[in-house]
C-alpha positions in Angstrom: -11.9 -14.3 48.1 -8.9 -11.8 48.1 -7.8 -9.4 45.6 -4.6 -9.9 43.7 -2.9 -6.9 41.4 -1.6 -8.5 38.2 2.2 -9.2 38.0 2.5 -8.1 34.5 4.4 -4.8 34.6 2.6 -3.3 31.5 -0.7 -4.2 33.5 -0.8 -3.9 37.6 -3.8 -4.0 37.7 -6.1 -5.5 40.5 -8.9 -7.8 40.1 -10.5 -10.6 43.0 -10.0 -14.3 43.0 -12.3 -16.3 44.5 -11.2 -19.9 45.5 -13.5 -23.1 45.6 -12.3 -26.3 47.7 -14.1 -29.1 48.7 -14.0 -29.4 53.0 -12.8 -32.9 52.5 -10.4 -32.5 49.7 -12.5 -34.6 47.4 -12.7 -32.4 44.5 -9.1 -33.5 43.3 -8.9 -36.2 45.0 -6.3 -35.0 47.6 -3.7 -34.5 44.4 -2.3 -30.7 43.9 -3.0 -30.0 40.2 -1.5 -26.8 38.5 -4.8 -24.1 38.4 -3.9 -21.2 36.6 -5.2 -17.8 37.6 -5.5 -15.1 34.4 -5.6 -11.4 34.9 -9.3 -10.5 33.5 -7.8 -7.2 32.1 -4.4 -8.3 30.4 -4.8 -12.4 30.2 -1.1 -12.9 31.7 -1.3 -15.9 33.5 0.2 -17.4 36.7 0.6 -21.5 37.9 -0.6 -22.2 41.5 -0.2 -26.3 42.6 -3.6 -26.0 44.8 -6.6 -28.2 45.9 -8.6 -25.7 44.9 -10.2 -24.0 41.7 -10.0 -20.1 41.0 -12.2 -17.9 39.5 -11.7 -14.3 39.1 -13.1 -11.1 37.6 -12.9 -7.7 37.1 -13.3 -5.5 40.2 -15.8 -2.4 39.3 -14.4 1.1 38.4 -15.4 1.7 41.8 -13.9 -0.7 43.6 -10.9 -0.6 41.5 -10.7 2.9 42.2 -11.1 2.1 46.4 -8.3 -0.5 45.7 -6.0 2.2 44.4 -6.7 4.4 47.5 -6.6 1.6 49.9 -3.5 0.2 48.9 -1.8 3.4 48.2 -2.5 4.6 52.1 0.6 4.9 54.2 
């Protein structure tokens, strides 16, 4: 889990991903496949080759709001 800020301009804003993998590799087979991962908030998408599935949401007003601080901290 780690949370990613959306790399449409307009939008910017953050929300988590959470990634699934199997230990062995078995849910793909061992073959990268292109998983896209969609801003919650704006729908702009992005192309990762992974061995993994992503899901993500929408961080609270709260914790979008400790995001902002957090990552606006020198």
């Amino acid at each position: 889990m780690w949370i990613e800020r959306c790399s449409n301009w307009r939008c910017r804003r953050p929300y988590q991903v959470n990634e699934f993998r199997s230990e062995d590799d078995s849910l793909f087979e061992g073959e990268l496949r292109p998983e896209k991962i969609s801003c919650p908030h704006c729908g702009n998408c992005e192309t990762r080759w992974s061995l993994s599935m992503f899901l993500v949401h929408a961080l609270s007003p709260e914790e979008e709001e400790r995001f902002q601080q957090i990552s606006h901290t020198p």
